[in-house]
Backbone as XML, in Angstrom:
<?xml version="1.0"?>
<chain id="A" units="angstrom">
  <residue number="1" name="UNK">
    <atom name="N" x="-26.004" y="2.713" z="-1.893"/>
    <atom name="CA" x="-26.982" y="3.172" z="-0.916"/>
    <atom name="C" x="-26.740" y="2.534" z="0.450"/>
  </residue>
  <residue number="2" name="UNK">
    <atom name="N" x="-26.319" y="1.281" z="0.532"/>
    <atom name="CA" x="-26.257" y="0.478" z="1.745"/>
    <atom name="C" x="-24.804" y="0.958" z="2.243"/>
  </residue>
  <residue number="3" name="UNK">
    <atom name="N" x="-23.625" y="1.656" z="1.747"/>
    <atom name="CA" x="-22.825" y="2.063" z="1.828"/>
    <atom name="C" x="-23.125" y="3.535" z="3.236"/>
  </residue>
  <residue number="4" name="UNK">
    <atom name="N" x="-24.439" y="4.189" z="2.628"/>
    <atom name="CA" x="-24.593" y="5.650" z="3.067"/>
    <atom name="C" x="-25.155" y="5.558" z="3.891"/>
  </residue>
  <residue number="5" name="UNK">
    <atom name="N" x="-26.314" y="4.309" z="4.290"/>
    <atom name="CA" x="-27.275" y="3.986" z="5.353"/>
    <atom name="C" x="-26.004" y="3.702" z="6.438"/>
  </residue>
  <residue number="6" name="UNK">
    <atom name="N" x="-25.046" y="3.130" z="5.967"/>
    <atom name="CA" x="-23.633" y="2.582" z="7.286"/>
    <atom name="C" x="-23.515" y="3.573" z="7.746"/>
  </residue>
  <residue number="7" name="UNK">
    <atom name="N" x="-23.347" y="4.683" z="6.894"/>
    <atom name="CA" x="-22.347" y="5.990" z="7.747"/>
    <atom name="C" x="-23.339" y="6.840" z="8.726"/>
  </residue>
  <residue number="8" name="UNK">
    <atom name="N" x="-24.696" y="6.958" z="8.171"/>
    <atom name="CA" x="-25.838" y="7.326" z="8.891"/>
    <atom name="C" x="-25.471" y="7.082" z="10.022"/>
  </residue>
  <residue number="9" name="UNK">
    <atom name="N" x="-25.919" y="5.337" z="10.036"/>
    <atom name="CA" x="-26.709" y="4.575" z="11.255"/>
    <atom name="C" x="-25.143" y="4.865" z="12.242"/>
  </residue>
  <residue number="10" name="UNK">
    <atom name="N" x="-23.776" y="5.044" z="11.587"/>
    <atom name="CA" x="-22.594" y="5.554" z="12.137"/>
    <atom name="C" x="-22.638" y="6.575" z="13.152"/>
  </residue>
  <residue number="11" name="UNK">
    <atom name="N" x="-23.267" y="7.261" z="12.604"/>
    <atom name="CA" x="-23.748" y="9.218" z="12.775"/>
    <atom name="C" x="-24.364" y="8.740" z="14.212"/>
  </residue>
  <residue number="12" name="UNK">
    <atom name="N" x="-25.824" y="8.115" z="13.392"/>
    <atom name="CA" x="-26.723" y="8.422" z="15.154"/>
    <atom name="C" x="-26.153" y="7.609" z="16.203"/>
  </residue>
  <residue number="13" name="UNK">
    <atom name="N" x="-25.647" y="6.569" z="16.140"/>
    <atom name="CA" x="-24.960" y="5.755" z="16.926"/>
    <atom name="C" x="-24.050" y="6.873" z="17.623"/>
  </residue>
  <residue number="14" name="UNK">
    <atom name="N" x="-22.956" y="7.462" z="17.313"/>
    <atom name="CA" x="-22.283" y="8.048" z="17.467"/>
    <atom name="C" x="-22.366" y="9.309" z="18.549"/>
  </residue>
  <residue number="15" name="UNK">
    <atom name="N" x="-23.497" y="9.756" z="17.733"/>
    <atom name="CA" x="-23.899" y="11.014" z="18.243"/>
    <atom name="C" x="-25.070" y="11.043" z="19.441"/>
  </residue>
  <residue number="16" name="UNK">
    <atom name="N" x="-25.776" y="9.855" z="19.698"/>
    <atom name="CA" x="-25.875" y="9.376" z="20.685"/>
    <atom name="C" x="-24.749" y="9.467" z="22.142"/>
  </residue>
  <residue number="17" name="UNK">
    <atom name="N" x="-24.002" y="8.680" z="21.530"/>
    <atom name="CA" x="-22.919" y="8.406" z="22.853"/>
    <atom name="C" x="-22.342" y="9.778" z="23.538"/>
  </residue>
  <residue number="18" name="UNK">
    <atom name="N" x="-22.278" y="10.866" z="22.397"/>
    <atom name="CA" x="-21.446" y="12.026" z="22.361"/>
    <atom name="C" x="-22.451" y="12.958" z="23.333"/>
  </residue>
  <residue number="19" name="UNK">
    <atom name="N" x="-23.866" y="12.402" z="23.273"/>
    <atom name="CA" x="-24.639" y="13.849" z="23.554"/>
    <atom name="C" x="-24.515" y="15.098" z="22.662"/>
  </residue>
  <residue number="20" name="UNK">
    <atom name="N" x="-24.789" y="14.611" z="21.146"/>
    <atom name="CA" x="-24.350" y="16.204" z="20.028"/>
    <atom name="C" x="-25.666" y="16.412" z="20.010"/>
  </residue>
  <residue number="21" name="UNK">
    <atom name="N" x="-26.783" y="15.827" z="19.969"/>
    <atom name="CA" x="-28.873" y="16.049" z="19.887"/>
    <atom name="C" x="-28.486" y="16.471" z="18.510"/>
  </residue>
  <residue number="22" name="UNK">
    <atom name="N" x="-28.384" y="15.337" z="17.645"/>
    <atom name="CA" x="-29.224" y="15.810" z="16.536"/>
    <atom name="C" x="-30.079" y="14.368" z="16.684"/>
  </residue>
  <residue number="23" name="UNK">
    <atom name="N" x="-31.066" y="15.209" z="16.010"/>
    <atom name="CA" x="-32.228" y="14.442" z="16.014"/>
    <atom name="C" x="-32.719" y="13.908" z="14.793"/>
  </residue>
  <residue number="24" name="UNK">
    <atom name="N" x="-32.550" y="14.037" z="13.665"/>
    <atom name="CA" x="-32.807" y="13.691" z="12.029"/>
    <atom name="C" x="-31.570" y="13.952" z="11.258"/>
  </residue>
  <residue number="25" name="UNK">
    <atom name="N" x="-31.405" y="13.136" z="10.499"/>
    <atom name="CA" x="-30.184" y="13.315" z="9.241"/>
    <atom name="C" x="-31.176" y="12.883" z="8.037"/>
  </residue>
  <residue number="26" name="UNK">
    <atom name="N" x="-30.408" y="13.696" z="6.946"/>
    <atom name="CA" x="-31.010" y="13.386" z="5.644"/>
    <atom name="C" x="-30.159" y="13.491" z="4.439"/>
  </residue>
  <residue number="27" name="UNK">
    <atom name="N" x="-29.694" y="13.139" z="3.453"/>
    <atom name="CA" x="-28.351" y="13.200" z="2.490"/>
    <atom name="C" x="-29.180" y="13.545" z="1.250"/>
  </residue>
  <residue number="28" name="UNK">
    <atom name="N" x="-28.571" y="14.856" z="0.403"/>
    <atom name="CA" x="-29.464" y="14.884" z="-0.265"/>
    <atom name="C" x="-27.933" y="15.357" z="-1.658"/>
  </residue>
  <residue number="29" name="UNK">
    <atom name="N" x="-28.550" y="14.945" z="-2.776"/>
    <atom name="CA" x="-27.140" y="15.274" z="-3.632"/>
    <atom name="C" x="-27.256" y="16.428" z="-4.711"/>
  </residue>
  <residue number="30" name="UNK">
    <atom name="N" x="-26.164" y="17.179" z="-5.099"/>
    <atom name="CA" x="-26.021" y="18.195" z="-5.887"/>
    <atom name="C" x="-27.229" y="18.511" z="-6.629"/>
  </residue>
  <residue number="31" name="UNK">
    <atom name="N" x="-27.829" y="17.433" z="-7.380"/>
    <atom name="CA" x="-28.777" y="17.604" z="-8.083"/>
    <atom name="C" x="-29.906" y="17.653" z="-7.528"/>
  </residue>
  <residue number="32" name="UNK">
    <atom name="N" x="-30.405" y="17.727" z="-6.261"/>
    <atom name="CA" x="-31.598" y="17.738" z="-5.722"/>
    <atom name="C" x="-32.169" y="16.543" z="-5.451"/>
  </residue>
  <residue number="33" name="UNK">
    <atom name="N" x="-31.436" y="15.398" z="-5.597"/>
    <atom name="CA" x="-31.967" y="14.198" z="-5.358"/>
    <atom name="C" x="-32.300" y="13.902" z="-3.655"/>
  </residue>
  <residue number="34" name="UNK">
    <atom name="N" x="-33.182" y="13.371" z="-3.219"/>
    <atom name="CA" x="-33.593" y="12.981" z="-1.702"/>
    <atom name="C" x="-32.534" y="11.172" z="-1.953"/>
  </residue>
  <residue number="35" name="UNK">
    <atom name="N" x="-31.549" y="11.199" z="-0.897"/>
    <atom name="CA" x="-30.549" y="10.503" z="-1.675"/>
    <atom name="C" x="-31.220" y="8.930" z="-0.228"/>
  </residue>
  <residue number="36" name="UNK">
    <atom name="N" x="-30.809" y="9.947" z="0.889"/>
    <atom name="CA" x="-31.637" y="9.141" z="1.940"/>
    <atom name="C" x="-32.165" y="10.128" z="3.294"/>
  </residue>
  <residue number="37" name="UNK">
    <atom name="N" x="-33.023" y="9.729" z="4.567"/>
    <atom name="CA" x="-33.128" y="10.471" z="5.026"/>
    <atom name="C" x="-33.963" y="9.278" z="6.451"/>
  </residue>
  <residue number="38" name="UNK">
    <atom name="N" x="-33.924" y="10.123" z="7.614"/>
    <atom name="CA" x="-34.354" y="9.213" z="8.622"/>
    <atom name="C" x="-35.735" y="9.131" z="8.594"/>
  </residue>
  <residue number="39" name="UNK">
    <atom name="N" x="-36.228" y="7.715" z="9.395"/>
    <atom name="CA" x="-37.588" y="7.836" z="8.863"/>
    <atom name="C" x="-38.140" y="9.138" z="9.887"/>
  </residue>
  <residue number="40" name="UNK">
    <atom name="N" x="-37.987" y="9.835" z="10.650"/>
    <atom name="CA" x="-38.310" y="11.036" z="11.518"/>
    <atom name="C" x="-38.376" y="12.341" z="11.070"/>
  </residue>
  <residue number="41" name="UNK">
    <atom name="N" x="-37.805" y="12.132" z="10.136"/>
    <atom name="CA" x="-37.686" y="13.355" z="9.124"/>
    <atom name="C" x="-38.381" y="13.406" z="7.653"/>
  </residue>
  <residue number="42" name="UNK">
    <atom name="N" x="-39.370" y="13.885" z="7.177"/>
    <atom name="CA" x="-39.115" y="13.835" z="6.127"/>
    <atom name="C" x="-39.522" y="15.446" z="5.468"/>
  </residue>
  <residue number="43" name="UNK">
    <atom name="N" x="-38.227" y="15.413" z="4.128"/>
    <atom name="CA" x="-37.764" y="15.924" z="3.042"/>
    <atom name="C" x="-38.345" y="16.101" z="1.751"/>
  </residue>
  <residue number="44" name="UNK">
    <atom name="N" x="-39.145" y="15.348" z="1.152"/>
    <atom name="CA" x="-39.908" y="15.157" z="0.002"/>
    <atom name="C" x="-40.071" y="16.765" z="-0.254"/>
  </residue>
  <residue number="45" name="UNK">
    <atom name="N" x="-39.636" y="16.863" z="-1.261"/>
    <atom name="CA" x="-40.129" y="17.746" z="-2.379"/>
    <atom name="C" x="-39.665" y="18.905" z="-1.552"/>
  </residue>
  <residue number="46" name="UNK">
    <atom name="N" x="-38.442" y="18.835" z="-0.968"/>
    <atom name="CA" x="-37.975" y="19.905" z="-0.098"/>
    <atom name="C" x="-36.572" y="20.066" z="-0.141"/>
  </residue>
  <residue number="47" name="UNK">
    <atom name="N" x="-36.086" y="19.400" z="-1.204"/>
    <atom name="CA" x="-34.632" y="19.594" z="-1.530"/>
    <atom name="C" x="-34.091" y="20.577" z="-2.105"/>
  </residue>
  <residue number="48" name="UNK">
    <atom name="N" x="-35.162" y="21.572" z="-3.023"/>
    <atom name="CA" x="-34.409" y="22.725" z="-3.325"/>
    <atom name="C" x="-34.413" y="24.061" z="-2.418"/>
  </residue>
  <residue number="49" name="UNK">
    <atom name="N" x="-35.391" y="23.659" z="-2.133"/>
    <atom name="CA" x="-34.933" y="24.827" z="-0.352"/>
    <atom name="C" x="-33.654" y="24.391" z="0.056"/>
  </residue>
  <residue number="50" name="UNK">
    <atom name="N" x="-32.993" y="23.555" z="0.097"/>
    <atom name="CA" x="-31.558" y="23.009" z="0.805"/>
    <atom name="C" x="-30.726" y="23.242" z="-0.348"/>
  </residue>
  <residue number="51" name="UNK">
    <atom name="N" x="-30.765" y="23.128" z="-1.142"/>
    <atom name="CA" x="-29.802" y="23.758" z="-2.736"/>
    <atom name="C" x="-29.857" y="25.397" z="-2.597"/>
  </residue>
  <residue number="52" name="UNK">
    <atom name="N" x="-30.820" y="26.254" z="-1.831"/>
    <atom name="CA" x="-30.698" y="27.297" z="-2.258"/>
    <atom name="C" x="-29.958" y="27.623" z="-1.098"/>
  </residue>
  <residue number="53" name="UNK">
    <atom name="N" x="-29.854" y="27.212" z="0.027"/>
    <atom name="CA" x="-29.422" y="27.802" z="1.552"/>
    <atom name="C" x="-28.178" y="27.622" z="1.069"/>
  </residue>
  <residue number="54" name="UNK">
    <atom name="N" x="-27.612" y="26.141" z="0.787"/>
    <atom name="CA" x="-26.279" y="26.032" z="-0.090"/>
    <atom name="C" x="-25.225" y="27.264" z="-0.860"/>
  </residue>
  <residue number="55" name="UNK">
    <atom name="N" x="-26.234" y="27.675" z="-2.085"/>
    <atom name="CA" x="-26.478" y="28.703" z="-2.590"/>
    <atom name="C" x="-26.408" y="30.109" z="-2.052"/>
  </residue>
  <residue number="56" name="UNK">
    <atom name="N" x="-26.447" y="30.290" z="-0.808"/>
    <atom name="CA" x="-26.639" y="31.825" z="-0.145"/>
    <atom name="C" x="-27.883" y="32.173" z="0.265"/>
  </residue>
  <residue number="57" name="UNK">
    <atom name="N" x="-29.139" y="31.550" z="0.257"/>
    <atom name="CA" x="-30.341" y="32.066" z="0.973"/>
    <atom name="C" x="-30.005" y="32.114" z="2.257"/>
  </residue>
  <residue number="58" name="UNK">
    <atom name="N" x="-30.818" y="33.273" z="2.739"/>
    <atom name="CA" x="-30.120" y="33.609" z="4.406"/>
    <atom name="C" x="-31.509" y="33.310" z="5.396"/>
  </residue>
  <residue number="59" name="UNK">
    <atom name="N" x="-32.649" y="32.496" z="4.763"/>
    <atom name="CA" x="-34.002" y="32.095" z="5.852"/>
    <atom name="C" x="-34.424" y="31.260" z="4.748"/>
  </residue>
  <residue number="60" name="UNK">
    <atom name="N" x="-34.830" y="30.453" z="5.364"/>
    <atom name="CA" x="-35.730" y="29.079" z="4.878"/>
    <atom name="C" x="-36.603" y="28.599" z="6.004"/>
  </residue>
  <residue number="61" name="UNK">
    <atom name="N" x="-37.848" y="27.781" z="4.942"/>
    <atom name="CA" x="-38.593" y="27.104" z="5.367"/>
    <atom name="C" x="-38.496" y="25.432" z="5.354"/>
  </residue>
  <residue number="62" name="UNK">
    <atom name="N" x="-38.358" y="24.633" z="6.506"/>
    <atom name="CA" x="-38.307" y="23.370" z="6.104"/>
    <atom name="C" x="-39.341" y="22.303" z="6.916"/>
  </residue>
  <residue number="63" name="UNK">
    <atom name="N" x="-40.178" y="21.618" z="6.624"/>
    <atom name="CA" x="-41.324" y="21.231" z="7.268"/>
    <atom name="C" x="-42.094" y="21.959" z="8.476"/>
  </residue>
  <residue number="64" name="UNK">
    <atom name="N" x="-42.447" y="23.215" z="7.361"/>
    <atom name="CA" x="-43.176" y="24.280" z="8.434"/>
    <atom name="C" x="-42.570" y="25.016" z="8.912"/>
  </residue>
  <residue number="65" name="UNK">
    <atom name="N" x="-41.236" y="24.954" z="9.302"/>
    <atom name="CA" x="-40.677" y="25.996" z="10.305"/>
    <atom name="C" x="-39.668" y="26.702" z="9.727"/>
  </residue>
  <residue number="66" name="UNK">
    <atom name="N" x="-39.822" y="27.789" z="10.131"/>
    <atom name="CA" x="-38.714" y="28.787" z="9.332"/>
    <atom name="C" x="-37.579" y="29.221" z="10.527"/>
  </residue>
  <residue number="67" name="UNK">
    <atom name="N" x="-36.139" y="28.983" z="9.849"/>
    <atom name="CA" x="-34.951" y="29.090" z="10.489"/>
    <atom name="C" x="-34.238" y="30.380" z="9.092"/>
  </residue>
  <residue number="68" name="UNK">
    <atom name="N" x="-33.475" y="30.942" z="10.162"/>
    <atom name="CA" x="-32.561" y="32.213" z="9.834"/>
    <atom name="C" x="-31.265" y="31.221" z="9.832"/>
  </residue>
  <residue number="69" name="UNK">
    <atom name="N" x="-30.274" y="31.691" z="8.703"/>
    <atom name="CA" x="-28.586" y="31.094" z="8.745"/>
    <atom name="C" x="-28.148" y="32.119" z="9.511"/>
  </residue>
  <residue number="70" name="UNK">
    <atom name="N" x="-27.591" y="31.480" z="10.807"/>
    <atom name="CA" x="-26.627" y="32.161" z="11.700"/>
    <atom name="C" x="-25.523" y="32.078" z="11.868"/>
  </residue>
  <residue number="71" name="UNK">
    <atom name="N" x="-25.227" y="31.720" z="10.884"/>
    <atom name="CA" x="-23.472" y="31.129" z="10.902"/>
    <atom name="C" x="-23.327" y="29.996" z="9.388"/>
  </residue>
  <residue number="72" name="UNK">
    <atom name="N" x="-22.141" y="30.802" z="8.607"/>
    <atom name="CA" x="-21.938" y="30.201" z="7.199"/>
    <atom name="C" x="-20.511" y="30.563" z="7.524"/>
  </residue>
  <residue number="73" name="UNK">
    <atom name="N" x="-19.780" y="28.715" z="7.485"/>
    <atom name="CA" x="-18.593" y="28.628" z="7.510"/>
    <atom name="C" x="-17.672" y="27.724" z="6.513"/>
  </residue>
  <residue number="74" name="UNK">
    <atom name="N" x="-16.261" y="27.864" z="6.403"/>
    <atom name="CA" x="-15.709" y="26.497" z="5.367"/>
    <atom name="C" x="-16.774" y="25.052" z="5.521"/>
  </residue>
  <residue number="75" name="UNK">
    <atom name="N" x="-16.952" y="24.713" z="6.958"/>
    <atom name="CA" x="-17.447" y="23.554" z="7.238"/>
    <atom name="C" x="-19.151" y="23.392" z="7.050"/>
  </residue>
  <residue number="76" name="UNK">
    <atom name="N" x="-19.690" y="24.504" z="6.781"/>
    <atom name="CA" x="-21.084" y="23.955" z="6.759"/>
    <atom name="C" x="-21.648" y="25.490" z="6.890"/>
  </residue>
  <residue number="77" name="UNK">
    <atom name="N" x="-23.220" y="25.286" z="7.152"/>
    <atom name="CA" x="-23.930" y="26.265" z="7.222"/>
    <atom name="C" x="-25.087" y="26.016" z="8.711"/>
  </residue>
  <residue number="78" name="UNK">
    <atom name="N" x="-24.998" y="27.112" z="9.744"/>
    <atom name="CA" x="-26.206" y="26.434" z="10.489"/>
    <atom name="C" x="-27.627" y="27.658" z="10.364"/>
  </residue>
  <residue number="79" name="UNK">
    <atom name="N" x="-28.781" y="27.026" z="10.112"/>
    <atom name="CA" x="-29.750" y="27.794" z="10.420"/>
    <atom name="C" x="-30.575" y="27.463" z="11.307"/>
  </residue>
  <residue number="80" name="UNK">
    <atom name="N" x="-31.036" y="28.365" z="12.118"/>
    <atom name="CA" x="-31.544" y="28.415" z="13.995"/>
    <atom name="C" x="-33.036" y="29.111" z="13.764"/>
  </residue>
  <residue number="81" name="UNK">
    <atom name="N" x="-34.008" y="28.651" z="14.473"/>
    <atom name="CA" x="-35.217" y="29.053" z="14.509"/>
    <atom name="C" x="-35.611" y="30.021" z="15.762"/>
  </residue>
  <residue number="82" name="UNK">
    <atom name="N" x="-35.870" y="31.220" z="15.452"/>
    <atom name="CA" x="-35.620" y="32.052" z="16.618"/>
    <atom name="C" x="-36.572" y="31.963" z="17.398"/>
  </residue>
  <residue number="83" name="UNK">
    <atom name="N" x="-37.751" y="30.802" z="17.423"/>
    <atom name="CA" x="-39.048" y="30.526" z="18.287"/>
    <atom name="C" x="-38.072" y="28.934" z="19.540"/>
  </residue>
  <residue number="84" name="UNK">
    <atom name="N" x="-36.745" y="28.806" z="19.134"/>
    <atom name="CA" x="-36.243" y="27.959" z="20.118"/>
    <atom name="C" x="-36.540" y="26.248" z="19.468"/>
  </residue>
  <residue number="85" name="UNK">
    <atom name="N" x="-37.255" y="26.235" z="17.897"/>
    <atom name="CA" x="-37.584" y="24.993" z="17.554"/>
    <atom name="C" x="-36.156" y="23.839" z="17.039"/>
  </residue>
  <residue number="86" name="UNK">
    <atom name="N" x="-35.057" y="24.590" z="17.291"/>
    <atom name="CA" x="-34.176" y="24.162" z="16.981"/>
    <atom name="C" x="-33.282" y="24.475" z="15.779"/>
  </residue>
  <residue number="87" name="UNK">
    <atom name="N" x="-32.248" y="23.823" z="15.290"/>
    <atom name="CA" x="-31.075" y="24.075" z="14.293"/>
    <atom name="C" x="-31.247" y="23.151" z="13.319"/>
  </residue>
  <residue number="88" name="UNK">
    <atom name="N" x="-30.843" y="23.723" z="11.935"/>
    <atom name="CA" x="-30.733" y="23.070" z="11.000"/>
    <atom name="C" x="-29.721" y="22.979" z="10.620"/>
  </residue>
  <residue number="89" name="UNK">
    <atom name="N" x="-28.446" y="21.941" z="10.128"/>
    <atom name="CA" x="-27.207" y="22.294" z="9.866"/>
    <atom name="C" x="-27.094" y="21.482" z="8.880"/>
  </residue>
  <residue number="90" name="UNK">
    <atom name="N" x="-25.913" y="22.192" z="7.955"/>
    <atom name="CA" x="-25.916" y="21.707" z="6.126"/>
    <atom name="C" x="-24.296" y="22.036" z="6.427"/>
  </residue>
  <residue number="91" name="UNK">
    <atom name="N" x="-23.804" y="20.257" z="6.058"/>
    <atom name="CA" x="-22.382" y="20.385" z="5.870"/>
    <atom name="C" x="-22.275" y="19.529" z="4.429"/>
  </residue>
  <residue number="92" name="UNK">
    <atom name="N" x="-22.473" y="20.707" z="3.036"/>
    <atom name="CA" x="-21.219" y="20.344" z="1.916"/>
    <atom name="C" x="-20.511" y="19.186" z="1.973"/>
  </residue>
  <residue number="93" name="UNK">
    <atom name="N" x="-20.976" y="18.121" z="0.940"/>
    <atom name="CA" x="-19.205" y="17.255" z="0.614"/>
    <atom name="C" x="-19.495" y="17.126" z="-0.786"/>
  </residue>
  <residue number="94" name="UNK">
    <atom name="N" x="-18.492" y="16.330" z="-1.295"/>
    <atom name="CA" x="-18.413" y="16.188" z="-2.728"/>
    <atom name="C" x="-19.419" y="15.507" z="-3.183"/>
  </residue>
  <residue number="95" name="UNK">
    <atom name="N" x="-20.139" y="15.802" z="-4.190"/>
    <atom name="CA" x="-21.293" y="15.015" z="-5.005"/>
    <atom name="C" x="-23.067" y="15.251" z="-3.728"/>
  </residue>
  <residue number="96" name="UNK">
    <atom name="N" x="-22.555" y="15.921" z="-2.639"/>
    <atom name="CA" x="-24.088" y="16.903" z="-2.113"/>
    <atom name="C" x="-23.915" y="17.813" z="-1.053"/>
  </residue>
  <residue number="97" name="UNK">
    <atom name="N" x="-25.049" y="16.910" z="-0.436"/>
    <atom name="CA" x="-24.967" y="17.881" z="1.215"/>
    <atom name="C" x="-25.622" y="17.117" z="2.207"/>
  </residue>
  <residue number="98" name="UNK">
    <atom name="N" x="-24.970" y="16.790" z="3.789"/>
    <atom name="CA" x="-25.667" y="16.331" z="4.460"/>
    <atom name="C" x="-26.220" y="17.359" z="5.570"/>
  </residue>
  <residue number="99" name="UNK">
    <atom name="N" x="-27.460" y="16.917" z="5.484"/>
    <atom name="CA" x="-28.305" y="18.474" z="6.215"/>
    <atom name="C" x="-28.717" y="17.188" z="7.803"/>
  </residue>
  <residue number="100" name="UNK">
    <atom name="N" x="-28.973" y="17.975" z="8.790"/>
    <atom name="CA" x="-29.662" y="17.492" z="9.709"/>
    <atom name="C" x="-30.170" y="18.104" z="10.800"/>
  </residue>
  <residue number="101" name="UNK">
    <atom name="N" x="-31.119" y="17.509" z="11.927"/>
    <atom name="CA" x="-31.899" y="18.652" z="12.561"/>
    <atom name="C" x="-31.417" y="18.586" z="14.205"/>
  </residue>
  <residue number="102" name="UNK">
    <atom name="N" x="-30.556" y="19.930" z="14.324"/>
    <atom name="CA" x="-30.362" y="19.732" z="16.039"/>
    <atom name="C" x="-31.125" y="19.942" z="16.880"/>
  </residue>
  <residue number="103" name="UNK">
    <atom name="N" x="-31.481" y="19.162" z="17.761"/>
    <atom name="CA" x="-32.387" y="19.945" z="18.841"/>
    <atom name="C" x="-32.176" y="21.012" z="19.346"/>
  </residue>
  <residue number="104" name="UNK">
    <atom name="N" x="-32.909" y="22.067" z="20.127"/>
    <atom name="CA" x="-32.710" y="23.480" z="20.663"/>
    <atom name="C" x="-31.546" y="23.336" z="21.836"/>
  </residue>
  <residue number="105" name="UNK">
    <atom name="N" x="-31.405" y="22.087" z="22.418"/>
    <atom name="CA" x="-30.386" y="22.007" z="23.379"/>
    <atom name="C" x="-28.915" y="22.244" z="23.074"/>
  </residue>
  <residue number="106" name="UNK">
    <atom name="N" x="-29.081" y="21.441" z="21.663"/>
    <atom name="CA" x="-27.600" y="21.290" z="20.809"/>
    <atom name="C" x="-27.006" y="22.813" z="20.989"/>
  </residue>
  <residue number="107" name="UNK">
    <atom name="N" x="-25.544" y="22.458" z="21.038"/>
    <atom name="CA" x="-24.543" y="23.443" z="20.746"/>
    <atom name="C" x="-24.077" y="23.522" z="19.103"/>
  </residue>
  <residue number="108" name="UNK">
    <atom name="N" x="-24.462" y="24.368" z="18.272"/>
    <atom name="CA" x="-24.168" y="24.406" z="16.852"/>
    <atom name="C" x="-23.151" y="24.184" z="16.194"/>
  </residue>
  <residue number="109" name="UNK">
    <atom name="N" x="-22.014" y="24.973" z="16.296"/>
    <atom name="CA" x="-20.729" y="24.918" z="16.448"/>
    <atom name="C" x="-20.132" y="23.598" z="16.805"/>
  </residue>
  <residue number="110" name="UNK">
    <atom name="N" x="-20.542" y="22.779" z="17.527"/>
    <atom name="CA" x="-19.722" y="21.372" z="18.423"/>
    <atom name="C" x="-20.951" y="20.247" z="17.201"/>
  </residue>
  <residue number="111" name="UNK">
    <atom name="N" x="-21.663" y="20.568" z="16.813"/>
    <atom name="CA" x="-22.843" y="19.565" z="16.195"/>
    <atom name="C" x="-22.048" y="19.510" z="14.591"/>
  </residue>
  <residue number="112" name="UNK">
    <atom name="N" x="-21.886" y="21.246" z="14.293"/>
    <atom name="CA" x="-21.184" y="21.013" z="12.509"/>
    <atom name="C" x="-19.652" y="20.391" z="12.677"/>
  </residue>
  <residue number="113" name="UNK">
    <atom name="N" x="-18.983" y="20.782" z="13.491"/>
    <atom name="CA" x="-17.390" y="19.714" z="13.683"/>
    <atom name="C" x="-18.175" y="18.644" z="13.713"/>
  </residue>
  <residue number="114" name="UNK">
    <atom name="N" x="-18.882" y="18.182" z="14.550"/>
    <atom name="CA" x="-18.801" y="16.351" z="14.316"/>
    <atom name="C" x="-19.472" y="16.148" z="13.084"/>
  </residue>
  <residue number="115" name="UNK">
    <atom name="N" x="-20.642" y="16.747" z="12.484"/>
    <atom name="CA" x="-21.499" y="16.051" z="11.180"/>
    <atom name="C" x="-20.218" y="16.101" z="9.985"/>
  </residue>
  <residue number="116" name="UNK">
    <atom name="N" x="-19.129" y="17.136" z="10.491"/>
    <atom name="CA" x="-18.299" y="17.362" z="8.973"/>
    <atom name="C" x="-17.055" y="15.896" z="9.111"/>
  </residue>
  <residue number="117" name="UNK">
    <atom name="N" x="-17.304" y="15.343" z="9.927"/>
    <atom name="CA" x="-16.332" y="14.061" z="10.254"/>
    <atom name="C" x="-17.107" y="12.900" z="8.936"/>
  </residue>
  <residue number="118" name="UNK">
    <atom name="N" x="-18.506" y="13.003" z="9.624"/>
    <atom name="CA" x="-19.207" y="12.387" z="8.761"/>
    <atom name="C" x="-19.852" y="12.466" z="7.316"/>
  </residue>
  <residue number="119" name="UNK">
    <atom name="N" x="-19.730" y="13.974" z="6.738"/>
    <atom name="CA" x="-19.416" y="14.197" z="5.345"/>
    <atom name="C" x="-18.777" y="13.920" z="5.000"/>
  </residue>
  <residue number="120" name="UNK">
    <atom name="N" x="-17.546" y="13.876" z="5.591"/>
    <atom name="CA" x="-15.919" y="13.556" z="4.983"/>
    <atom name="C" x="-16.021" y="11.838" z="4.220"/>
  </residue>
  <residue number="121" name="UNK">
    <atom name="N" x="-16.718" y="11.720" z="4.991"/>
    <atom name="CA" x="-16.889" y="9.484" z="4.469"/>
    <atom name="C" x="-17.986" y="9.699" z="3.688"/>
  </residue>
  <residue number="122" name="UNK">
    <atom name="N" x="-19.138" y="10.369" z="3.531"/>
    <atom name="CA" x="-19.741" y="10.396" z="1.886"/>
    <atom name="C" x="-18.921" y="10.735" z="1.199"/>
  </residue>
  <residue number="123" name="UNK">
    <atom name="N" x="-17.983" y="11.761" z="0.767"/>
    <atom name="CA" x="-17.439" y="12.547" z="-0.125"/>
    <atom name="C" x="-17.484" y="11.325" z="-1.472"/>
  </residue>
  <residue number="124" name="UNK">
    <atom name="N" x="-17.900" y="11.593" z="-2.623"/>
    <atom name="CA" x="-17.737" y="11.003" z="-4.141"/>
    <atom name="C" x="-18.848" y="9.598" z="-3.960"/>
  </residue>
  <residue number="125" name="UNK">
    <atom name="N" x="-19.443" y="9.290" z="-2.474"/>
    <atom name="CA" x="-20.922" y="8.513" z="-2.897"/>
    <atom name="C" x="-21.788" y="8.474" z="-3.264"/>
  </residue>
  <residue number="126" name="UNK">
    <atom name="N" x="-22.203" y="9.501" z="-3.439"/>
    <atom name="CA" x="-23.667" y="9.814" z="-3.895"/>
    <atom name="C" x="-23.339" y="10.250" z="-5.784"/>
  </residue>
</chain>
């Protein structure tokens, strides 16, 4: 666990400097487990909505707000809230998925390249 909190606290650090606006990360694993998640975010009892988007659902609900998938690629999945509340993006690695929340400013596309840098270093932790 103290392994996954590194790569996190990696992430926002990171993505800070970069200007990517995401604003929440949360790691959640194959099995639906809430593995970790920022304290800004929370996930509880909301992991199989993220197993099913995984899965091919093409709209979800995730703390209230409902986002459409606008883009499902090798690298991830992004879903966008067409009221401007922002992006949700789910990049796949081995053993889950790290999902997180872009702000409406974020560029989608430039947000899933960098989060999939940072799946790549969970891959087989969880």
């Amino acid at each position: 666990m103290e392994e996954i909190k590194k790569i996190i606290d990696d992430l926002g650090i990171v993505s800070l400097e970069t200007n990517i606006k995401i604003a929440a990360v949360a790691v959640v694993s194959d099995s639906g487990t809430l593995v970790f998640q920022t304290d800004n975010w929370d996930l509880t009892n909301q992991t199989s909505i993220i197993l099913n988007v995984i899965k091919g659902d093409s709209s979800f609900v995730l703390s209230n707000v409902e986002y459409s998938v606008v883009e499902t690629t090798t690298e991830g999945i992004v879903g966008t809230n067409d009221g401007g509340m922002g992006h949700v993006i789910f990049v796949p690695f081995q053993g889950g998925v790290l999902v997180s929340y872009a702000m409406p400013q974020a560029d989608p596309p430039k947000a899933l390249s960098f989060l999939k840098t940072f799946a790549m270093r969970l891959n087989g932790k969880v």
